[in-house]
C-alpha positions as CSV (number, residue, x, y, z in Angstrom):
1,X,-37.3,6.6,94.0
2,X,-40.6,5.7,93.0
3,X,-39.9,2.5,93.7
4,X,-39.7,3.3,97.7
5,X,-43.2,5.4,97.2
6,X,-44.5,2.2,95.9
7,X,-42.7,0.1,98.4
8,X,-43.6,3.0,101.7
9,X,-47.8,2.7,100.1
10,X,-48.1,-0.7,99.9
11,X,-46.5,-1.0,103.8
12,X,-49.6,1.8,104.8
13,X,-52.1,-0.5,103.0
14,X,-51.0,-3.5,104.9
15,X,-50.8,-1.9,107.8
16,X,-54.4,-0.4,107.3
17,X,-56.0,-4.0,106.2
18,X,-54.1,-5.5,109.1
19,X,-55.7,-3.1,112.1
20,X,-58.9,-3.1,110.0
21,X,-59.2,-7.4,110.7
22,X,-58.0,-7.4,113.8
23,X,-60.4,-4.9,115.3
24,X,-63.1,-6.9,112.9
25,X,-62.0,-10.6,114.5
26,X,-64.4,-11.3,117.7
27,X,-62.4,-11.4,120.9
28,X,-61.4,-15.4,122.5
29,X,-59.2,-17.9,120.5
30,X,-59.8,-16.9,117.6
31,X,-58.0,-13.3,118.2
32,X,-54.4,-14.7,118.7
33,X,-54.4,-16.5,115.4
34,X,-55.3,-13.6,113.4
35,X,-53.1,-11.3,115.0
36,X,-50.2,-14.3,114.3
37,X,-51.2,-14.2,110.8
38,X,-51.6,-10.1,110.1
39,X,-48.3,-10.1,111.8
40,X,-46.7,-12.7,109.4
41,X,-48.7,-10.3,106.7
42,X,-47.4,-7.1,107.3
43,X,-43.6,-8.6,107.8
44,X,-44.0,-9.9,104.5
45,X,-45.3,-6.9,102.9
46,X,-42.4,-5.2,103.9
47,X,-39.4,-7.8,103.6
48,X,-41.0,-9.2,100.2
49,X,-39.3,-6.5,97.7
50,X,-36.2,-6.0,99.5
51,X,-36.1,-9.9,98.9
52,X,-37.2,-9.7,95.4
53,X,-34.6,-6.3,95.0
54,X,-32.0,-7.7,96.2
55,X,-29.5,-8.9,93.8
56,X,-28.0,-12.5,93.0
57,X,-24.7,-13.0,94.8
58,X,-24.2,-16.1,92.2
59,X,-24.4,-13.7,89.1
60,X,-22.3,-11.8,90.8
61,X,-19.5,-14.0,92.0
62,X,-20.1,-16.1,88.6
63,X,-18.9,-13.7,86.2
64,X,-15.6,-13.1,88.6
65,X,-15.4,-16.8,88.9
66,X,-15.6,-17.6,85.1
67,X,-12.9,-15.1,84.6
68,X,-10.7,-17.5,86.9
69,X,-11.8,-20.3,85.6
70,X,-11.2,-19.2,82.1
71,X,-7.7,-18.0,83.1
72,X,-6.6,-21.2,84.9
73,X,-7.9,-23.5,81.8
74,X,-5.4,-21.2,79.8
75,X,-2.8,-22.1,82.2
76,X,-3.7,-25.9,82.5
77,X,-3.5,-25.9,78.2
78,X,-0.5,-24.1,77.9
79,X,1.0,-26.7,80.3
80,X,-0.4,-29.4,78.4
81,X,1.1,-28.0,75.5
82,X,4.4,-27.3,76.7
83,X,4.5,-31.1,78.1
84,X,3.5,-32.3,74.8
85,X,6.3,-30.4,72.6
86,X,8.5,-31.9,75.6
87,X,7.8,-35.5,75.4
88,X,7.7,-35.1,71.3
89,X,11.1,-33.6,71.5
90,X,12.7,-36.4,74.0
91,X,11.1,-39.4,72.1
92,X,12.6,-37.9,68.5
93,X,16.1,-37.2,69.8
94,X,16.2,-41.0,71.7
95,X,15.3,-42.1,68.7
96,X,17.1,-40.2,66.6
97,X,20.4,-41.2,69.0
98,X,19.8,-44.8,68.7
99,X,19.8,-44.7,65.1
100,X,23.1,-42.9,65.0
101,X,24.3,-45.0,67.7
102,X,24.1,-48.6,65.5
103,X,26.7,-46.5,63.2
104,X,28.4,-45.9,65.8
105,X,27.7,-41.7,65.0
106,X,27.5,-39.4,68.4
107,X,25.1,-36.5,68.2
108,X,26.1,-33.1,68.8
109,X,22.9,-31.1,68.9
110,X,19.4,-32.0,67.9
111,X,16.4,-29.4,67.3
112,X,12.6,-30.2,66.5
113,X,10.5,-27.2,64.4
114,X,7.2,-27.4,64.4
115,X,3.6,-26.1,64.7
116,X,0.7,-26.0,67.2
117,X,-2.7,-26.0,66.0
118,X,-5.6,-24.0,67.8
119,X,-6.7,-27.7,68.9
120,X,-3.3,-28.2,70.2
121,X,-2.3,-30.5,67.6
122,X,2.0,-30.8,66.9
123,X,2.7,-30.7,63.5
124,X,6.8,-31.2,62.9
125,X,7.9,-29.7,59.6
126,X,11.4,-30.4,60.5
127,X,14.0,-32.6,62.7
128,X,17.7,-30.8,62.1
129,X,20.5,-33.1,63.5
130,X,23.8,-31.6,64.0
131,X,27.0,-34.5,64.0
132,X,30.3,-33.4,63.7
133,X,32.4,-32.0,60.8
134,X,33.8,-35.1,60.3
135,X,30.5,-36.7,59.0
136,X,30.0,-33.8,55.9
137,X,30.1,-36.7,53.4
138,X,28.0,-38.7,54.8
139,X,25.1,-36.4,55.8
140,X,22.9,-36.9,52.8
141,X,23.0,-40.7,53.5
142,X,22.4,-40.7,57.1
143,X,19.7,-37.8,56.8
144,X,17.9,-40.5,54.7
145,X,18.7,-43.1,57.1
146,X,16.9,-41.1,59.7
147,X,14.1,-39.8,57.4
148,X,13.2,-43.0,56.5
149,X,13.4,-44.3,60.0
150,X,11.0,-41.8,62.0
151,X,9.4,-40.6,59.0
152,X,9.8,-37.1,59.4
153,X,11.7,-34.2,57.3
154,X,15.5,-34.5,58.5
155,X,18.3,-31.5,57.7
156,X,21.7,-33.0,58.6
157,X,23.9,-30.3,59.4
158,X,28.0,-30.9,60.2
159,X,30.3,-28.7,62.3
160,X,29.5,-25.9,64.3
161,X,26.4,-27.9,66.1
């Protein structure tokens, strides 16, 4: 409230200075001008702290607006991510299924574990490959054939894939 005291003062005063130079200005040319110019004067006395009051609409909107942006990045990194673990999982089953396939061995089921780092790093800590039962004797040897092929911990599991 004391701000509008302040504010309704300072108006009076530039209102009082204003009628004060215009009856002090001689009449002729020179009159107009100075009325122009206590006009522009007294307007700006009176719009110059509503101006300087008035709050910034990009603070505003840029706190809102960071909230969305923050929320779509989210969006655009979990999409990543998920694309990611999707290609990593589809290049390690084709070749996973191409080793199999030079001994002659069809894949059942196939499953990738792994990790995701806050920098959205994968880190596999395990390829399991499921054949069928009739491959139970064999599965040490051809979860070594795999290991040592992609380089990765393999669990070969037979039956029930």
């Amino acid at each position: 409230m004391s701000d509008v005291k302040v504010w309704a003062f300072s108006i009076c005063v530039a209102a009082v200075v204003g009628g004060i130079v215009t009856m002090v200005v001689p009449k002729g040319k020179m009159e107009k001008a100075v009325k122009v110019v206590v006009g522009i004067f007294f307007l700006s006395c009176v719009v110059m702290p509503l101006a300087t009051r008035m709050p910034d609409i990009g603070e505003i909107y840029a706190g809102e607006a960071q909230g969305e942006i923050d929320r779509i990045y989210d969006q655009m990194q979990q999409v990543v991510t998920d694309q990611k673990k999707s290609q990593v999982e589809i290049y390690l089953k084709d070749s996973v299924t191409a080793i199999l396939a030079d001994r002659r061995i069809e894949l059942e089921n196939f499953s990738v574990s792994y990790t995701i780092g806050e920098d959205s790093s994968i880190s596999i800590s395990q390829v399991e490959v499921f054949l069928d039962s009739s491959y139970q004797q064999q599965s040490e040897a051809i979860g070594e054939l795999i290991e040592e092929q992609i380089g990765l911990p393999v669990s070969v599991h037979c039956g029930g894939g």
